[in-house]
KOLBA-81163 format. One line per field, with one value per residue: residue number from 1; residue in one letter; x, y, z of N, C-alpha, C, O in turn. Coordinates in pm, 1 decimal. Atoms other than C-alpha are relative to their C-alpha. Layout:
resi: (NUM,...)
resn: (A,...)
n_xx: (X,...)
n_yy: (Y,...)
n_zz: (Z,...)
ca_xx: (X,...)
ca_yy: (Y,...)
ca_zz: (Z,...)
c_xx: (X,...)
c_yy: (Y,...)
c_zz: (Z,...)
o_xx: (X,...)
o_yy: (Y,...)
o_zz: (Z,...)
//
This chain:
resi: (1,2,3,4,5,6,7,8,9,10,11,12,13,14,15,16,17,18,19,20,21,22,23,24,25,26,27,28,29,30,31,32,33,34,35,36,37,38,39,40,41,42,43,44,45,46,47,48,49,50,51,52,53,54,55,56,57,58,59,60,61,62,63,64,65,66,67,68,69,70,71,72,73,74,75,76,77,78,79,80,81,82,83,84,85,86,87,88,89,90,91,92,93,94,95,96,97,98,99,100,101,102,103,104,105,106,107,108,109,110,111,112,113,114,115,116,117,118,119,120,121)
resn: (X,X,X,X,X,X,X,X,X,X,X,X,X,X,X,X,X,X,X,X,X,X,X,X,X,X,X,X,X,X,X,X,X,X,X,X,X,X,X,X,X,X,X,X,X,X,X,X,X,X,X,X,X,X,X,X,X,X,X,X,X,X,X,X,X,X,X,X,X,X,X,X,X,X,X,X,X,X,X,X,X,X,X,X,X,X,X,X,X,X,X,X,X,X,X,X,X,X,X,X,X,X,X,X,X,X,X,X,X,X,X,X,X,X,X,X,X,X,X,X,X)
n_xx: (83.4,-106.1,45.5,103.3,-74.1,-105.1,66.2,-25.7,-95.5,-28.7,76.1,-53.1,-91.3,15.7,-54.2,122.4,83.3,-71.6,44.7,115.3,110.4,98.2,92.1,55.5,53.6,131.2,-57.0,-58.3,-101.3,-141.4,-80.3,-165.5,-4.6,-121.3,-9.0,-99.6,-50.3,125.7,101.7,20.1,101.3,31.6,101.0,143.9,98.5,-3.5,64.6,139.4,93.4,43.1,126.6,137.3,5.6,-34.3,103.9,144.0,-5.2,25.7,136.4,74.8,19.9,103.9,132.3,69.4,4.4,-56.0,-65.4,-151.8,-52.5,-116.0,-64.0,-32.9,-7.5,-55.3,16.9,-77.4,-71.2,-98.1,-143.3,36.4,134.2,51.8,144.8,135.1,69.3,58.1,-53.2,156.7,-27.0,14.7,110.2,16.8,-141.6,-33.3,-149.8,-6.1,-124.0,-16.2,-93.3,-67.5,24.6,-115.6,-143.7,73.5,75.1,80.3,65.6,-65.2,-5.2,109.5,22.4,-60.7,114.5,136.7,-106.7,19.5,127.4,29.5,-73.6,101.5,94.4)
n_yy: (-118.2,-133.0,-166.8,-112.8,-64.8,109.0,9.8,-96.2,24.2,83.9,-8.6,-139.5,8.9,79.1,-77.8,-74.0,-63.2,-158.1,1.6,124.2,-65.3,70.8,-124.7,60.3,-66.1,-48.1,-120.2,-53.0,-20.7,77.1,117.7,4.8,-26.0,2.6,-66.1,52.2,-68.3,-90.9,-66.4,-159.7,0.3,-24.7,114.0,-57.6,-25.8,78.0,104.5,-41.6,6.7,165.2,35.7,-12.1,70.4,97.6,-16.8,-17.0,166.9,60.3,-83.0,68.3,126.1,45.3,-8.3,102.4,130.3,107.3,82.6,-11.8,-66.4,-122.9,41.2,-90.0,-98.3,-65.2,-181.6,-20.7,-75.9,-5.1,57.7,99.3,98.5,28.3,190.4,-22.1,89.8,11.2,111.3,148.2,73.7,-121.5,-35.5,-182.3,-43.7,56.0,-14.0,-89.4,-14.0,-39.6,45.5,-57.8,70.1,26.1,138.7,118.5,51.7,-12.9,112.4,65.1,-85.8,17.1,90.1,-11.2,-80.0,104.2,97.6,-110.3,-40.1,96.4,-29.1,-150.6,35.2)
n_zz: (0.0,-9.8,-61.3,149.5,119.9,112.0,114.1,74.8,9.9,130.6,160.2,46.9,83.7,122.9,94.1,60.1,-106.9,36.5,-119.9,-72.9,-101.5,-71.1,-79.6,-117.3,90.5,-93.5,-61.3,98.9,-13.8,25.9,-150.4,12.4,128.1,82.0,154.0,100.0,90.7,115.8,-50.2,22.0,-34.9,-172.6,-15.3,-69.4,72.4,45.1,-124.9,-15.1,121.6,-17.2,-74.7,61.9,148.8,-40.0,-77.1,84.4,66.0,-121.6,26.2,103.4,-20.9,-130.2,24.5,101.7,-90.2,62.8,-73.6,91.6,-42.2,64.8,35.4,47.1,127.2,113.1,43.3,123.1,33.2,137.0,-57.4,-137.2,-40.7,-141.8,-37.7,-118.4,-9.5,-181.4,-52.1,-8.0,-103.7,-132.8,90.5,-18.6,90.9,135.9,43.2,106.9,65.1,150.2,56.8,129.7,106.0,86.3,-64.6,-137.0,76.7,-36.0,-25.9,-161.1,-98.7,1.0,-71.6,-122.2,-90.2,-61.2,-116.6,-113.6,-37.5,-49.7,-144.7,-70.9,-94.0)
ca_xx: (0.0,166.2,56.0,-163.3,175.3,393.0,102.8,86.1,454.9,446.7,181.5,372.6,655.0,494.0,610.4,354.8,196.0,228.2,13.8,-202.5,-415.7,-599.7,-934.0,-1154.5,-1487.6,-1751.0,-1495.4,-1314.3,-990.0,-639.5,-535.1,-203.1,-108.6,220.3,333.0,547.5,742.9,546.0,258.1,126.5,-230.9,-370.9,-431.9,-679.4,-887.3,-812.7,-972.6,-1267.5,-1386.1,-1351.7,-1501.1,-1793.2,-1747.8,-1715.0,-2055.1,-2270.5,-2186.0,-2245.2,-2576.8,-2666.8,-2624.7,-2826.2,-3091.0,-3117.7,-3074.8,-2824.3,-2693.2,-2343.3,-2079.8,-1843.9,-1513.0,-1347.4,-1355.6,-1204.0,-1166.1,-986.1,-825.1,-581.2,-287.9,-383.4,-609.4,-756.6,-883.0,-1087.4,-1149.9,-1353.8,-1178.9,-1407.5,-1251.6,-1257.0,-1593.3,-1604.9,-1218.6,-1096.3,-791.3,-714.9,-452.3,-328.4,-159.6,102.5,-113.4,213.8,431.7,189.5,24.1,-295.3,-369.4,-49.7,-122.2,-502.0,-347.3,-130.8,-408.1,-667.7,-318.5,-316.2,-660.6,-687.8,-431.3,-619.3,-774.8)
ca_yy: (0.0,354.5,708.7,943.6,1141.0,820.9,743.8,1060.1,1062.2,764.8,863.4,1201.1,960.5,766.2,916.4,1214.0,1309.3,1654.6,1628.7,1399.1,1492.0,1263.4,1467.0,1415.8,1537.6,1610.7,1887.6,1985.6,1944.5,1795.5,1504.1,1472.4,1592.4,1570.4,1815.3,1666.5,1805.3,2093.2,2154.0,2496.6,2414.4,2572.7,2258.5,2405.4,2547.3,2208.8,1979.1,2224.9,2172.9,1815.7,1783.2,1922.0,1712.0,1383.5,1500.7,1582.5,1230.6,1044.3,1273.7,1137.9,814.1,796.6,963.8,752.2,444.0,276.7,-79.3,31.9,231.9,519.7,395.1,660.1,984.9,1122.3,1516.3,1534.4,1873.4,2004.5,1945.6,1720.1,1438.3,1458.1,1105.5,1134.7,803.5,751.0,555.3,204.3,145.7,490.1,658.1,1077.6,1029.2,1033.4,1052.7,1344.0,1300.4,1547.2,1398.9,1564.1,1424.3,1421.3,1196.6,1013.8,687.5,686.5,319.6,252.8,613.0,479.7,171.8,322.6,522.5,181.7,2.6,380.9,390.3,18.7,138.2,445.5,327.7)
ca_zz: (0.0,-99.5,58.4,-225.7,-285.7,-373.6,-618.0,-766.3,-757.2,-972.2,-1229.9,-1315.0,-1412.1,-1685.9,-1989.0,-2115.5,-1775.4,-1732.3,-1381.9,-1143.0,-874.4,-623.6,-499.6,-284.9,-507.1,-194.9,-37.5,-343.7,-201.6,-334.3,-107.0,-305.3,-627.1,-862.3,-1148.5,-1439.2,-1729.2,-1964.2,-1710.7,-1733.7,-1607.4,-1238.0,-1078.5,-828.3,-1072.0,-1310.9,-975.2,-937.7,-1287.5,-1263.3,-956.6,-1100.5,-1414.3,-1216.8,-923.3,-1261.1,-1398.2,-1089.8,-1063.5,-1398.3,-1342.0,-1020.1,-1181.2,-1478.7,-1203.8,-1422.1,-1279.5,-1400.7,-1245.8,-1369.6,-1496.0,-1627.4,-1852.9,-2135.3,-2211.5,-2531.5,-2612.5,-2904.6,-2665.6,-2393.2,-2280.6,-1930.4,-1778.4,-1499.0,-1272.7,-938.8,-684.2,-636.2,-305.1,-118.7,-178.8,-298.6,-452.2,-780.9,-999.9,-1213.9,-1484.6,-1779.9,-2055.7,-2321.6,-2650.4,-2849.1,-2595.1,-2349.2,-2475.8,-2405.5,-2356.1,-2081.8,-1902.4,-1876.9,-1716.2,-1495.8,-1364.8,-1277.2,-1101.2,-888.2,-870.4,-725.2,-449.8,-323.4,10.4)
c_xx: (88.2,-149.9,-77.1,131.6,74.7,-94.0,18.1,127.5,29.2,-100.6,69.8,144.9,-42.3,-7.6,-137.4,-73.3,53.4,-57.8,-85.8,20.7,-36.8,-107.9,-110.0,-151.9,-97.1,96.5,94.1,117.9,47.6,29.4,85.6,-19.6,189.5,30.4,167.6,94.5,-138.1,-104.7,26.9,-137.2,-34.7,-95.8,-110.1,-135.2,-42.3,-133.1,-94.0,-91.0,-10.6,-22.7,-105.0,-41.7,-64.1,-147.1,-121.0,-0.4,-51.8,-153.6,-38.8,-10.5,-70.2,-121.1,-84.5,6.8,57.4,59.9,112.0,91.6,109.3,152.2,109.4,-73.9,63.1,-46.1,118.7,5.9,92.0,156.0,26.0,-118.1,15.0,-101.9,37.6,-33.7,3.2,84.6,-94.1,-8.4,-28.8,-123.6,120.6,149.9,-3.1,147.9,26.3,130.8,3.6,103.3,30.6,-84.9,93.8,130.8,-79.4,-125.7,-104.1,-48.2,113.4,-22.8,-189.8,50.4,9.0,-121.9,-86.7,88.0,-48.2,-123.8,-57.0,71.9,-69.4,-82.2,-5.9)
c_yy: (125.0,79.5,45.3,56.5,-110.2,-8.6,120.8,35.8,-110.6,12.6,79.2,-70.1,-77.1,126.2,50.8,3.7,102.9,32.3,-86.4,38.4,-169.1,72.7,-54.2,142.4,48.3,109.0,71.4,-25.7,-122.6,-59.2,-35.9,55.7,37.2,51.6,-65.1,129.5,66.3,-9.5,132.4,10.6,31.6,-101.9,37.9,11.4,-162.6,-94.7,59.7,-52.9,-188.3,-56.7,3.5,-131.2,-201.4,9.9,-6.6,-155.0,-108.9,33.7,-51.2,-167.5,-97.7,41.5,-99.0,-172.5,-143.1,-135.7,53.2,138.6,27.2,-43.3,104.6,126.7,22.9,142.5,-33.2,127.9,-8.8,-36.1,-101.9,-75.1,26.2,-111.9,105.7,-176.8,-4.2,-125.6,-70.4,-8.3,117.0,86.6,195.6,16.7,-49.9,34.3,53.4,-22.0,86.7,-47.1,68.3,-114.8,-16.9,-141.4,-131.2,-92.7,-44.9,-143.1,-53.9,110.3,-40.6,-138.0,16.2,77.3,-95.7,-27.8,105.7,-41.3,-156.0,11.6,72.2,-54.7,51.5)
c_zz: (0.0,47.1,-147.8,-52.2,-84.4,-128.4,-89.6,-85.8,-137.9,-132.2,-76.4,-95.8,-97.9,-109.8,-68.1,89.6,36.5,155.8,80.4,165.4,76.4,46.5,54.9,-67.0,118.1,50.1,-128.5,30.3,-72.3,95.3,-39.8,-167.3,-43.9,-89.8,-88.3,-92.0,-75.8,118.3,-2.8,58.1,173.2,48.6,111.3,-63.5,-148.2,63.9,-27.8,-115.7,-9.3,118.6,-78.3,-85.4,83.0,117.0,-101.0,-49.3,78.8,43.8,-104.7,58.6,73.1,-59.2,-104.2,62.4,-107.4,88.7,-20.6,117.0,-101.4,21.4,10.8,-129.7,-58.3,3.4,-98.5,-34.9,-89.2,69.3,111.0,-17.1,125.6,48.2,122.6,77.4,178.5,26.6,53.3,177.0,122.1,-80.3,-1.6,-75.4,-123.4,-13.9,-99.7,-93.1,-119.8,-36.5,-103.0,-139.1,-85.8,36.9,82.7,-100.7,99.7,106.0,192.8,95.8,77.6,99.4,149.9,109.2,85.7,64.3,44.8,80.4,76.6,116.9,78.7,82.5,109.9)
o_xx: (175.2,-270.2,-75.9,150.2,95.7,-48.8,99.5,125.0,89.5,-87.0,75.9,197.9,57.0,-62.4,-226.7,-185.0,174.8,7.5,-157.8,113.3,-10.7,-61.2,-134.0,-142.8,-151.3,22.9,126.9,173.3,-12.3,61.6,144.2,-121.5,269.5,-6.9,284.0,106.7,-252.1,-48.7,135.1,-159.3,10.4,-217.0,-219.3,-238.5,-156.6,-234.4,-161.1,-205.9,-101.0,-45.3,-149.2,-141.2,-161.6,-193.8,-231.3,-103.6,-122.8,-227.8,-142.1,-103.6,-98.2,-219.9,-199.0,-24.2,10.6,109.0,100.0,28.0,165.6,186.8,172.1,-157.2,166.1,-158.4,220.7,-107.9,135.6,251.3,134.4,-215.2,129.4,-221.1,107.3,-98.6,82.3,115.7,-191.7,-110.1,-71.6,-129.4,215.0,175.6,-59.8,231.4,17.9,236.8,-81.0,205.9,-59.8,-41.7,54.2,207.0,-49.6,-209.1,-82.5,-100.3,83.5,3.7,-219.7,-30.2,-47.1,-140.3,-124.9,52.1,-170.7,-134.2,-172.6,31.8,-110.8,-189.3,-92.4)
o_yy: (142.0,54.1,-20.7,51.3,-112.4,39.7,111.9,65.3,-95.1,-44.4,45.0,-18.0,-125.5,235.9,-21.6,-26.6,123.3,119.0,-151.4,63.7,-275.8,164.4,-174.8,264.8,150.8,205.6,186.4,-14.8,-227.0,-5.3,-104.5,54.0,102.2,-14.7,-70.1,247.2,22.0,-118.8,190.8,128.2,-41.3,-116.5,-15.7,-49.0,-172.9,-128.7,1.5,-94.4,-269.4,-177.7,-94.3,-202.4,-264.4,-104.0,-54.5,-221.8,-189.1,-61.4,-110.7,-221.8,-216.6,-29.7,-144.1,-269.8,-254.3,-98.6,-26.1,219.0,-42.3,-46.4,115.5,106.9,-10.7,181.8,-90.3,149.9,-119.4,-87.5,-140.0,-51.9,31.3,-140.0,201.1,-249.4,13.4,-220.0,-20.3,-29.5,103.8,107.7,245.6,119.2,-149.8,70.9,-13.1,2.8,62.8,-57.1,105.5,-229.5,-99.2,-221.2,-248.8,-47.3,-95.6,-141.5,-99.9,75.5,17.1,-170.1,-26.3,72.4,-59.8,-10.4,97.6,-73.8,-147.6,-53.8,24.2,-89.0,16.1)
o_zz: (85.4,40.4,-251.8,-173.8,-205.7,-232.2,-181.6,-205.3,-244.0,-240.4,-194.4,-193.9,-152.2,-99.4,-112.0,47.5,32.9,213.9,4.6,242.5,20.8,114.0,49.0,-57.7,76.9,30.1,-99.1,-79.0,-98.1,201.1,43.9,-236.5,23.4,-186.5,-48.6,-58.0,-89.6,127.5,-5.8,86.7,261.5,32.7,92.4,-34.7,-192.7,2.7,-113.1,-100.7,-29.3,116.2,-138.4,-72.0,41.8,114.9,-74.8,-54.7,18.1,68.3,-74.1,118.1,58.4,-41.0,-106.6,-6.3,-131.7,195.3,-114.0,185.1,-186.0,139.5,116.2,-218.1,0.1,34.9,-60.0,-76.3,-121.2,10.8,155.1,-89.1,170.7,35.4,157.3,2.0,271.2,-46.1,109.3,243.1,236.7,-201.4,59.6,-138.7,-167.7,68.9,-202.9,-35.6,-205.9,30.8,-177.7,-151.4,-168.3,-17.8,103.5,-179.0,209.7,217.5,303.0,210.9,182.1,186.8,251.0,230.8,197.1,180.8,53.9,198.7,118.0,213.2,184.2,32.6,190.0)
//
């Protein structure tokens, strides 16, 4: 079992993460967070919006009383991807990552995120 920063710590180094967050979506706050190479993004204001993003989704989903639970997201941008994924194990957290779309591959920064995101307890 690692701490929130080791995790973070280790997402920032998979090649093409530019930042990663842990947050804690019912208080808004950062409970660890890691900045990489090339960030330029205010992760404060980053978290807030994906709180939101991540409470309205969760809000849908209850309303439309799907069996199914929220996985991850995608935000696709001209220079970045931002996943998005609730932690299963600790309620109200998630796991914010931006990725350089030029260097970071999508499919192993998506993994590294579910290993994280299976630690987070």
């Amino acid at each position: 079992m690692k701490n929130l920063q080791e995790l973070t710590d280790a997402l920032v180094a998979v090649k093409g993460v530019q930042a990663a967050a842990i947050v804690d979506y019912e208080s808004g706050m950062i409970m660890s967070a890691s900045e990489g190479r090339g960030n330029e993004a205010d992760l404060e204001v980053v978290m807030a919006g994906g709180t939101n993003i991540i409470r309205a989704q969760q809000k849908t989903l209850s309303m439309l009383q799907h069996n199914d639970t929220l996985r991850d997201i995608l935000i696709t941008l001209q220079r970045q991807y931002h996943l998005l994924c609730p932690c299963t194990q600790t309620q109200n957290m998630f796991i914010y990552l931006i990725l350089d779309r030029q260097t970071a591959n999508l499919a192993i920064c998506r993994n590294a995120m579910f290993c994280a995101e299976a630690m987070v307890s």
